[in-house]
N, C-alpha and C positions, 0 to 999 in steps of 0.2 A: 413680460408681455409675450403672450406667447399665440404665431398667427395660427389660423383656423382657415385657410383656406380652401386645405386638401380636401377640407369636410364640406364645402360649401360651393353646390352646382352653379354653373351659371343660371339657372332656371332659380335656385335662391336668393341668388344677386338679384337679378329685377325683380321678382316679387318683392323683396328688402326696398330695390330702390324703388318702386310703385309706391307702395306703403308711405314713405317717407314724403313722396309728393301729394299723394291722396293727402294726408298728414294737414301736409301747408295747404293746400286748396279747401282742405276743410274748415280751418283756422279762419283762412281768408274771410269766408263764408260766414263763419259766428259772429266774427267781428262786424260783417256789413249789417246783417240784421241787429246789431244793439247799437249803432248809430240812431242818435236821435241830435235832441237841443243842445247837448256841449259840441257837438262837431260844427253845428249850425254856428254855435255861439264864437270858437274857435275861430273860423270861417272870418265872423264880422271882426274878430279883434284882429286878423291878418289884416285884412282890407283897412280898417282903421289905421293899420301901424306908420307913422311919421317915419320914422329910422328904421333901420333892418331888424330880421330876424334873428334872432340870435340861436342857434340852433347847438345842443351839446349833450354828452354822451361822453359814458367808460366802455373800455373795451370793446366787443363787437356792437353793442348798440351806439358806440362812438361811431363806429363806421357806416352806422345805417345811417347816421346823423349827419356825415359829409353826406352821403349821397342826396340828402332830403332836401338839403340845405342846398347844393349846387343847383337842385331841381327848381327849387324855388327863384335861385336867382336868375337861372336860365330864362324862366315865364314869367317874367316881370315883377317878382317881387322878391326886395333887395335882402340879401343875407349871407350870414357867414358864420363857420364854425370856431367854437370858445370849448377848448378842452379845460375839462373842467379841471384838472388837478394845476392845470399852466395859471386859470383864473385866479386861483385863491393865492397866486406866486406872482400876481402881479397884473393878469391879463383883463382885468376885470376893467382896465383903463381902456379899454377895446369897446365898452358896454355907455350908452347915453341913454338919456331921459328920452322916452318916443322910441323904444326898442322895446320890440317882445321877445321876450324867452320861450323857446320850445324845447321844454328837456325829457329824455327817453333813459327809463330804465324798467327792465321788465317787474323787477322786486318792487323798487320805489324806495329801498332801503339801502340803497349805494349810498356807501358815507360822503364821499365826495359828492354829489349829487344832491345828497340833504342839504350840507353846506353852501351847495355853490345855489341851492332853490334859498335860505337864508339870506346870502350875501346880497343876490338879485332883490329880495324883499325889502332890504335895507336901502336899494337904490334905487324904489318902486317903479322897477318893473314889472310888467305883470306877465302871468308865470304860465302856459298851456303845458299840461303833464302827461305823458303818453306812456302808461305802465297798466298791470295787471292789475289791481286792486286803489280799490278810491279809498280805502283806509289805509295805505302807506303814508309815511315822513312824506316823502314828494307828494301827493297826490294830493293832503293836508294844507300844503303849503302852496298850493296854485287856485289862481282863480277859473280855470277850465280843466277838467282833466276827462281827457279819453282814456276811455277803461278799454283794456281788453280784454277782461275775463278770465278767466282758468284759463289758462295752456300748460299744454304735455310735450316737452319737446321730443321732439323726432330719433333721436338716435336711440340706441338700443339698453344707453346706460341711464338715458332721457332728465342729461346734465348740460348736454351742449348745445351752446345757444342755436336755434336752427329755427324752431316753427316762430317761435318768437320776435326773432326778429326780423324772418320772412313779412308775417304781420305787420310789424312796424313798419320797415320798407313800403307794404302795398300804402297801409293808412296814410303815411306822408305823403304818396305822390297821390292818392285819393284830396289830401288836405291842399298841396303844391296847385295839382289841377284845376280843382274848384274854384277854390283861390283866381287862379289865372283866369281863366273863363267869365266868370265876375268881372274881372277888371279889363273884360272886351281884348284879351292879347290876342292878338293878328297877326295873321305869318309875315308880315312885312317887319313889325315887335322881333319877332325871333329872328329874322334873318340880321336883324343887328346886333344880336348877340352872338351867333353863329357864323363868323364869316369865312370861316377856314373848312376846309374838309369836301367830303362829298357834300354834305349838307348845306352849306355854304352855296356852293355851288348852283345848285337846285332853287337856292333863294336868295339868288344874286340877280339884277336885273338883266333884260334881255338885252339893253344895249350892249353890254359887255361883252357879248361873245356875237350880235349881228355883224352880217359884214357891212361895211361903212358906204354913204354913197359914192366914195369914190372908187370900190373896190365893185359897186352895180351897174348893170345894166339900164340905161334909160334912156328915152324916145318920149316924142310927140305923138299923142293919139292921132294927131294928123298925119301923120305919111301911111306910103303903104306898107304892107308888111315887107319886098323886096327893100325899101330904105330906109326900114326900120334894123333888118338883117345886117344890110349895110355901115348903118351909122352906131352900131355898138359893136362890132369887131371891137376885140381885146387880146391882146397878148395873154400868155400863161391859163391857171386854171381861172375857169368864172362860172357865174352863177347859173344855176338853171331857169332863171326865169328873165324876160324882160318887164321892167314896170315901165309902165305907160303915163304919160302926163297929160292934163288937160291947160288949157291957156293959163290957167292961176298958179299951176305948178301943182297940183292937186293931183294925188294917183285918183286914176278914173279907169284902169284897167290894168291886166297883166297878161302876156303873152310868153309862155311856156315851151320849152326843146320839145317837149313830147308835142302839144298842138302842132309844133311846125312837123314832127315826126308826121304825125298823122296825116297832115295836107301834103306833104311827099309820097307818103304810101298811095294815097289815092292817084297821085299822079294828076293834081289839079296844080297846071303849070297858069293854068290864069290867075289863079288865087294870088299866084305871088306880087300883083299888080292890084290889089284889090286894099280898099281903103284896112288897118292895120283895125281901127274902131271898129269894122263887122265880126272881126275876129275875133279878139282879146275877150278875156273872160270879164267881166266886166262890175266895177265895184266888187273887190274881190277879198276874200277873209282876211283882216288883219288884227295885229296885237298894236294896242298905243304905246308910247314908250313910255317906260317905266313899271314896265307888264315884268313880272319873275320870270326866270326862266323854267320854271317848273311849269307854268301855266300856259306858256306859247311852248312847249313841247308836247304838252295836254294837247294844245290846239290842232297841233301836225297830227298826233296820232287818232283823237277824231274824227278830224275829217276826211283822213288819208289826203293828205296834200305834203308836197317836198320842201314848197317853198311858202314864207312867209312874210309876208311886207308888214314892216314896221312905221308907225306913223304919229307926227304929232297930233297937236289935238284940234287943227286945221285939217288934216287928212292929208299935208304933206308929206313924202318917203322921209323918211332919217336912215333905212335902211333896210337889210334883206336875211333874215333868218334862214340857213338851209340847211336841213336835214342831215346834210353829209357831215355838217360841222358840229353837229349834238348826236347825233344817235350813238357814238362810240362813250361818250361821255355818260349816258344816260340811260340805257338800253328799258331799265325799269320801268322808268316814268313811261314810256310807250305802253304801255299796259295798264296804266291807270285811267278811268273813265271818273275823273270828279270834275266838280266848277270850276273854272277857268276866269280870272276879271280879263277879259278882252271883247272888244269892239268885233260885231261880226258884222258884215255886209254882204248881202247875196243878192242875186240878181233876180228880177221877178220878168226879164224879157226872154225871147227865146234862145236857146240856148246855141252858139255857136263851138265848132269843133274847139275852141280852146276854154268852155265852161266844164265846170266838174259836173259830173253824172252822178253825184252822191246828193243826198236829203241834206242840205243843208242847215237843219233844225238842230238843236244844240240836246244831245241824250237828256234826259228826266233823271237828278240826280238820287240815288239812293237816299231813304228815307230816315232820320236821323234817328240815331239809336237808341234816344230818348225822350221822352215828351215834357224833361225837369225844366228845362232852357227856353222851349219852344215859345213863350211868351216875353220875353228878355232877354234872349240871344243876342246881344252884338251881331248887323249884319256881317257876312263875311269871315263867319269862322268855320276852320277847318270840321269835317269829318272824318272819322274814321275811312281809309279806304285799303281793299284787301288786294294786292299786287299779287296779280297771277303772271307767270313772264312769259309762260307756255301761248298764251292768249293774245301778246303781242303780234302785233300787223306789222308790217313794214311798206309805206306806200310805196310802189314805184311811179308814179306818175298821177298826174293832177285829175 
């Protein structure tokens, strides 16, 4: 083997490597337009399945096979990988009555593969075949098979598996997604499958990282704002906002460092004797609890607001969301403008120095990308949304 590099510009190189991708994006392409009724069909036998998926695969189309297979079970529908050679050696004890087989080979003439579509037949399961040709061994032997056509793979000797199983990768999480979507998966779904990581994180609930009522700030809308100043002194760091209570214990406003900033600057020394209720921003945006925290950090970046009162489903505090304590965590999410599940409240009286100066109408969300769902959508499912981080605000004040 002898290299060729000395002969080969970098201006060679990317056009090589363009090629190769045009290659798979075209691939992609062919394959979406010969979707018809077996995808459909495939589609209802997922959704049908009692027991998991059983998803399997030799060599690299093994590997596309994990990936497909995790995908699936990650979005709600249960499965795992069965190597085919470990099957026919014993693994096939892995395999129940109410499991579908989803097996990938680009030929359809893997020996292992024929056998293991056999073996599966004798234990009628029913078989989705994901290869090149509907006249292969596998393709013969299933009751749904996705074709995908002539493919030319990618490299130069155009032996190595590449555009093909590119292909197979999109289709399954094409098959995965649909799948999911159908069966109404909800990022609350996911986040229980996900609990680790940034991701995790993102779709962990907001009590978990609010600070607690005993770590806030809180007063009677009755006093005035000097004893309201007064009666929450705290030692160490604390929150930037006071919430305000009404007799039920109900937040019925909130009074902000910057409002008080402001009544200082003016140099309104009467103010500070002035009932705390003319001031406070009043009925003021909140997340209920149990809100993600991807969605009450949605909310802060919105509205440009610091702080966040969280509440039960009385409208009493449980606690205080503040900016200072996510935005290191999360800096992304501040740039995302999608739907949010939280409780807004805004004020329809006149506005006092501690109401926000922002439209408090919730943005009009981008348009969905599809019009396949739009009748049968599960309310409450995720869109597509494009994170520009350049685009991020960072509120300083209410």
């Amino acid at each position: 083997m002898e290299a060729i590099a000395h002969s080969c510009s970098q201006f060679d190189q990317l056009v090589y490597a363009r090629d190769i991708l045009q290659c798979a994006g075209q691939a992609i392409l062919r394959v979406s337009r010969r979707l018809g009724d077996s995808f459909c069909r495939a589609v209802e036998l997922l959704l049908a399945c009692r027991g998991h998926v059983v998803v399997s695969g030799v060599g690299k189309a093994g590997l596309i096979g994990q990936k497909i297979s995790a995908t699936l079970a990650s979005t709600g529908t249960p499965s795992h990988f069965l190597h085919p050679t470990e099957a026919l050696h014993g693994d096939l004890g892995r395999v129940r009555l109410g499991d579908v087989g989803l097996l990938l080979s680009a030929s359809g003439e893997t020996e292992e593969m024929v056998r293991l579509s056999t073996a599966l037949t004798e234990l009628q399961i029913p078989i989705i075949a994901m290869t090149c040709s509907r006249q292969s061994q596998l393709a013969r032997s299933a009751q749904v098979v996705l074709e995908l056509g002539p493919i030319e793979e990618a490299d130069h000797l155009r032996l190595a598996p590449s555009t093909s199983t590119t292909v197979m990768l999109a289709l399954g999480d094409a098959l995965a997604l649909t799948v999911s979507r159908l069966r109404g998966f909800r990022a609350e779904d996911f986040a229980r499958f996900h609990p680790g990581g940034s991701l995790g994180k993102k779709l962990s609930r907001v009590e978990e990282h609010m600070r607690p009522l005993s770590e806030c700030r809180l007063a009677s809308d009755q006093l005035t704002l000097r004893q309201v100043i007064v009666a929450t002194r705290r030692p160490g760091r604390r929150t930037g906002a006071i919430m305000l209570l009404d007799a039920e214990g109900k937040l019925s406003g909130i009074f902000t460092d910057s409002d008080l900033a402001k009544v200082l600057e003016r140099r309104q020394d009467s103010v500070l004797d002035a009932p705390i209720a003319d001031l406070m921003t009043r009925h003021p945006i909140t997340v209920r609890a149990g809100t993600s925290l991807r969605d009450a950090v949605r909310v802060l970046a919105e509205k440009k607001i610091s702080e966040l009162p969280v509440v039960n489903e009385n409208g009493n505090p449980v606690g205080l969301l503040d900016i200072t304590d996510v935005i290191a965590l999360f800096p992304d999410l501040l740039s995302q403008n999608g739907q949010g599940t939280f409780d807004e409240r805004t004020s329809t009286e006149s506005q006092q120095p501690g109401d926000s100066s922002e439209d408090e109408t919730p943005s009009r969300p981008p348009e969905p990308r599809s019009n396949m769902f739009r009748s049968s959508q599960p309310p409450g499912l995720p869109e597509l949304r494009i994170v520009v981080p350049e685009e991020c605000e960072y509120p300083n004040e209410r």
